[in-house]
DRENSESE-219516 format. One line per 5 residues: number of its first residue (from 1); their letters; for each residue x, y negated, z negated of N, C-alpha, C. Coordinates in Angstrom, 1 decimal. Layout:
N
NUM = a = X Y Z X Y Z X Y Z | ...
***
This chain:
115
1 = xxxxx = -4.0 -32.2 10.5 -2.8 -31.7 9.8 -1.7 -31.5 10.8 | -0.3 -32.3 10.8 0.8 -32.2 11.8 0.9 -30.7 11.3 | 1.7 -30.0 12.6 2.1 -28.7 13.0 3.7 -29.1 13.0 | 4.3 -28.4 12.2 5.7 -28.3 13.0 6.4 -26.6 13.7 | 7.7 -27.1 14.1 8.1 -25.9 14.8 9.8 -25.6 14.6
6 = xxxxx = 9.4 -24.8 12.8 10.7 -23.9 12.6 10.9 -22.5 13.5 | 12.1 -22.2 13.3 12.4 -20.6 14.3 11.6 -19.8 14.4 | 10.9 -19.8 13.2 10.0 -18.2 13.3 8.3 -19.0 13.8 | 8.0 -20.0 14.8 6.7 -20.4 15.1 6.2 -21.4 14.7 | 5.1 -22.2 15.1 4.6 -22.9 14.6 3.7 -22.9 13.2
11 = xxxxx = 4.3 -23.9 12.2 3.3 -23.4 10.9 2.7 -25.0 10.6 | 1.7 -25.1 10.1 1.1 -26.3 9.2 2.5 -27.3 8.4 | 2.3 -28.1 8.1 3.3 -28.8 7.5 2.7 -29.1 6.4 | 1.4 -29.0 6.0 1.2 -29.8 5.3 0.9 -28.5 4.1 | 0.5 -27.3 4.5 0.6 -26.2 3.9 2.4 -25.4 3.3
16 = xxxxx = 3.1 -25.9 4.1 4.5 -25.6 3.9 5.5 -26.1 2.9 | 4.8 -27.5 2.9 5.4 -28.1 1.9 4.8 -27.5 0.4 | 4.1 -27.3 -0.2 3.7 -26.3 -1.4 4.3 -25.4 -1.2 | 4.7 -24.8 -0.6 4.8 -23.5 -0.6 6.7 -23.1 -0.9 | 7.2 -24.6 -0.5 8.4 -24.5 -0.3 8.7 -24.9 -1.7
21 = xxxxx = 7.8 -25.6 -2.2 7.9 -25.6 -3.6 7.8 -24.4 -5.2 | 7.2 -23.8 -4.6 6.5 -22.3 -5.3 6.6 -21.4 -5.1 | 6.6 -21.0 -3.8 6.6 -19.4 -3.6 8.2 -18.9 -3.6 | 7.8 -17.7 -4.0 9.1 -16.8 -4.7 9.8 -15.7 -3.5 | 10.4 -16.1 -2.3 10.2 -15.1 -1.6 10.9 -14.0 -2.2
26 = xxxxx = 11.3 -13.6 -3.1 11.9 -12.6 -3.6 10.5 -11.4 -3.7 | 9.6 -12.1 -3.9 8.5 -11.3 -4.2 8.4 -10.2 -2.8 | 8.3 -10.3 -1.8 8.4 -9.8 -0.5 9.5 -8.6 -0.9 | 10.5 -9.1 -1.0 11.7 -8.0 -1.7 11.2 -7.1 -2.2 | 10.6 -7.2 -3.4 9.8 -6.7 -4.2 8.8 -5.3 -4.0
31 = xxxxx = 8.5 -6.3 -2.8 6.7 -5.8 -2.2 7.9 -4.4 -1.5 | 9.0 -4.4 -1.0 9.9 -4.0 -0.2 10.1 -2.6 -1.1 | 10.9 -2.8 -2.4 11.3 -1.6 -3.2 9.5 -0.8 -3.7 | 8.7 -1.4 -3.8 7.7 -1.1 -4.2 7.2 0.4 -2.9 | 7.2 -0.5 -2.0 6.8 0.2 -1.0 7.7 1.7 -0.6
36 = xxxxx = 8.8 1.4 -0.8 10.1 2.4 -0.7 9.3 3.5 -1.7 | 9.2 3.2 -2.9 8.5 3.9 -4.0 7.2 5.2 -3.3 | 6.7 4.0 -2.7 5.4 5.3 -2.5 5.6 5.9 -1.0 | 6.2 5.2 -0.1 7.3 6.3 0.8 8.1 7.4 1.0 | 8.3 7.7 -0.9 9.0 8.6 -1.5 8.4 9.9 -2.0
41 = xxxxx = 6.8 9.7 -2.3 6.3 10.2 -2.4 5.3 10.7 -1.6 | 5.7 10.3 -0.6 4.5 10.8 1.1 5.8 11.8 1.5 | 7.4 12.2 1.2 8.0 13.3 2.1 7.3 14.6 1.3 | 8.3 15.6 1.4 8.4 17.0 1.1 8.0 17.0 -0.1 | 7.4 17.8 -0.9 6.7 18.0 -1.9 6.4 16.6 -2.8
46 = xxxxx = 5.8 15.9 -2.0 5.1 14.5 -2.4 3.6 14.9 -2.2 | 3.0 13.7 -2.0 1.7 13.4 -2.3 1.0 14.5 -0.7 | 1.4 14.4 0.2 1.4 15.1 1.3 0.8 16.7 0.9 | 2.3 17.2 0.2 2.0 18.1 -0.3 1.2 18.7 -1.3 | 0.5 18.0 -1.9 -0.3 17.9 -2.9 -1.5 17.7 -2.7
51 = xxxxx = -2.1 17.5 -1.7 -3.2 16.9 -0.8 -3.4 18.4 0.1 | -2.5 19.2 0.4 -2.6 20.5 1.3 -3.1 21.6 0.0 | -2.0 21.4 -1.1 -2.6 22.5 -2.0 -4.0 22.1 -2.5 | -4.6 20.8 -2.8 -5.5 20.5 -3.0 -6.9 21.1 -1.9 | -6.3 20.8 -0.9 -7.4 21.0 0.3 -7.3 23.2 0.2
56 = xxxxx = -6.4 23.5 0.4 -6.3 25.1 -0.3 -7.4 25.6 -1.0 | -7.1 25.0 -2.2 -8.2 25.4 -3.6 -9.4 24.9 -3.2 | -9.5 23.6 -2.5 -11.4 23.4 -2.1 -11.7 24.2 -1.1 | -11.0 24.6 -0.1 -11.6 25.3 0.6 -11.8 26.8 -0.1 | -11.3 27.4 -0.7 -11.1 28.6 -1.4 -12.7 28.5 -2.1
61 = xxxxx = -12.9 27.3 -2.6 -14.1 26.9 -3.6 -15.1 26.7 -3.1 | -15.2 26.0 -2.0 -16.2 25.0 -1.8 -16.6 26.5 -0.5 | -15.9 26.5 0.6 -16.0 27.6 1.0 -16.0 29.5 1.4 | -15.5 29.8 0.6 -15.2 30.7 0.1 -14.0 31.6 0.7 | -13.2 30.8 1.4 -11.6 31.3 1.9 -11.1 31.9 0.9
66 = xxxxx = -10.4 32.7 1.5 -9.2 33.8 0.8 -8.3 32.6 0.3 | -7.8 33.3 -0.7 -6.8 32.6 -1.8 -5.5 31.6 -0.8 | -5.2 30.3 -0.8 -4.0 30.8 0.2 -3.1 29.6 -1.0 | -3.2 29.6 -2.0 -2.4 28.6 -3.2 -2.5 29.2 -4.3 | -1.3 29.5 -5.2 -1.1 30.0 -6.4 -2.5 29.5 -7.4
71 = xxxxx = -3.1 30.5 -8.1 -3.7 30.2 -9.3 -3.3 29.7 -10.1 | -1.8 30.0 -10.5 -1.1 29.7 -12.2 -0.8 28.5 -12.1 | -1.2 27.3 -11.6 -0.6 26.0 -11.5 -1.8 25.3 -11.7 | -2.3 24.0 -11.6 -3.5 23.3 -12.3 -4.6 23.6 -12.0 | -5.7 23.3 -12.4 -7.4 23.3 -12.2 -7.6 23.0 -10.2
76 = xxxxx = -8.6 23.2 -9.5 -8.9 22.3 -8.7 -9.5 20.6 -9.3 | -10.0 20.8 -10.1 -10.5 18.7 -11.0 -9.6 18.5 -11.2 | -8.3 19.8 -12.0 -6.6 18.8 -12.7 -5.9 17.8 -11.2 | -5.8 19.1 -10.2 -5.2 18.9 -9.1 -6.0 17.1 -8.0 | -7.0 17.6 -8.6 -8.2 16.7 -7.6 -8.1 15.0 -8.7
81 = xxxxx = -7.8 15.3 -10.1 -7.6 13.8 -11.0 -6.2 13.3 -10.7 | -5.2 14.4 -10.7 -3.9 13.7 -10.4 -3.8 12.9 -9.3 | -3.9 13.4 -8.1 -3.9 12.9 -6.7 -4.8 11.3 -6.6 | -6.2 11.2 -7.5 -6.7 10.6 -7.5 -6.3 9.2 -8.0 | -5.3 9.4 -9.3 -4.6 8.8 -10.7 -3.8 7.9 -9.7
86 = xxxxx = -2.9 8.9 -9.0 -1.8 8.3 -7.9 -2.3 7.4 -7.2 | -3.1 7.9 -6.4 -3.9 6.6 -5.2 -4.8 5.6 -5.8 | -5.3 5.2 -7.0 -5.6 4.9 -7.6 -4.4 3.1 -8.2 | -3.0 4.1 -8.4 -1.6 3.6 -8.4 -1.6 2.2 -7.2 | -1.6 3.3 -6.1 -0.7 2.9 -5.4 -2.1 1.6 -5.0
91 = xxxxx = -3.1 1.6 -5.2 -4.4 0.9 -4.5 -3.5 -0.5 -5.3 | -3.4 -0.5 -6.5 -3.1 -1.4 -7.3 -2.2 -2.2 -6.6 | -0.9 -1.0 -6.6 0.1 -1.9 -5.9 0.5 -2.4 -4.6 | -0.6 -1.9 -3.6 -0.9 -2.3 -2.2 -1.6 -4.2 -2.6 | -2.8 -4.1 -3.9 -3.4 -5.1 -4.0 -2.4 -6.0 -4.3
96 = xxxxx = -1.6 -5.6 -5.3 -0.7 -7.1 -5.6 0.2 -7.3 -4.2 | 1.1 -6.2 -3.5 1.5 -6.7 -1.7 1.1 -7.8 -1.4 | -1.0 -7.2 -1.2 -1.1 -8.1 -0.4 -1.6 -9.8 -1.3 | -1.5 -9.9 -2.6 -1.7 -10.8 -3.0 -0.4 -11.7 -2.7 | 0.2 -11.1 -2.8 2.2 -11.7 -2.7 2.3 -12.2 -1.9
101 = xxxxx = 1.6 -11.6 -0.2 1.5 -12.2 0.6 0.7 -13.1 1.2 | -0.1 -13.1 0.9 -1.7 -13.8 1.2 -1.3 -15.2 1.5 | 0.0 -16.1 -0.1 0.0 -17.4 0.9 0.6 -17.6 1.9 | 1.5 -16.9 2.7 1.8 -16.8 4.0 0.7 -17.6 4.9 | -0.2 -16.8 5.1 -1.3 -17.4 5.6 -1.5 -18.8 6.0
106 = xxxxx = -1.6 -19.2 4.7 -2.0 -20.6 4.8 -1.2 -21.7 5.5 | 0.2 -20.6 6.2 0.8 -22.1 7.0 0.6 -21.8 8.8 | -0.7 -21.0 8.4 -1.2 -20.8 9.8 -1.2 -22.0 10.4 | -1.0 -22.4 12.0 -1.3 -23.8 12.5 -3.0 -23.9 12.3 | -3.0 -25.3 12.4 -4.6 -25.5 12.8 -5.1 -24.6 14.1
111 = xxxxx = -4.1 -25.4 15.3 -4.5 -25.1 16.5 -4.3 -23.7 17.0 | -3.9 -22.6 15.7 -4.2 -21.2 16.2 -5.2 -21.2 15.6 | -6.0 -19.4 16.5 -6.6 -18.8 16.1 -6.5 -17.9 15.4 | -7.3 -18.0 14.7 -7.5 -16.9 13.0 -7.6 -15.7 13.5 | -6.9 -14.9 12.7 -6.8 -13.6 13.4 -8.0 -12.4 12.8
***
């Protein structure tokens, strides 16, 4: 399989041409706002934080630590399915990323090594 050599390295030619036909780079874009999304929810009272009050109430439970998170707000299982529900989310949308990206790949040169 000839190798050629656009700007960004050597890719397959023979892989490039499909691809040049098909693939959507918008999708990357995509993979881009997607990603922003759950970036948004790792600052200040995101998932971060929700994962501390979570670890609060197990420890309170599981070991028997003094109180250090309000009672009047979900179950430890409510708190412990939401968090779950989310990552859960986001596994999904990591999977389709890396599907979006996956044919990249294939205009690996021959003459590199697979990483």
């Amino acid at each position: 399989m000839p190798d050629i050599e656009p700007p960004y390295g050597v890719v397959d030619a023979d892989a490039l041409q499909p691809l040049q036909q098909r693939y959507d780079t918008t999708i990357i874009q995509q993979a881009v706002d997607l990603f922003d999304t759950i970036r948004a929810r790792c600052g200040p009272h995101g998932l971060r934080d929700d994962l501390l009050h979570l670890h609060g109430m197990a420890h309170t439970v599981i070991n028997g630590a003094s109180l250090s998170v309000p009672t009047d707000d979900l179950t430890l299982v409510e708190q412990a399915d939401c968090i779950l529900e989310e990552l859960e989310d986001w596994q999904l949308v990591l999977d389709q990323m890396i599907l979006a990206l996956r044919p990249l790949q294939d205009l690996r040169s021959q003459t590199d090594d697979p990483l």
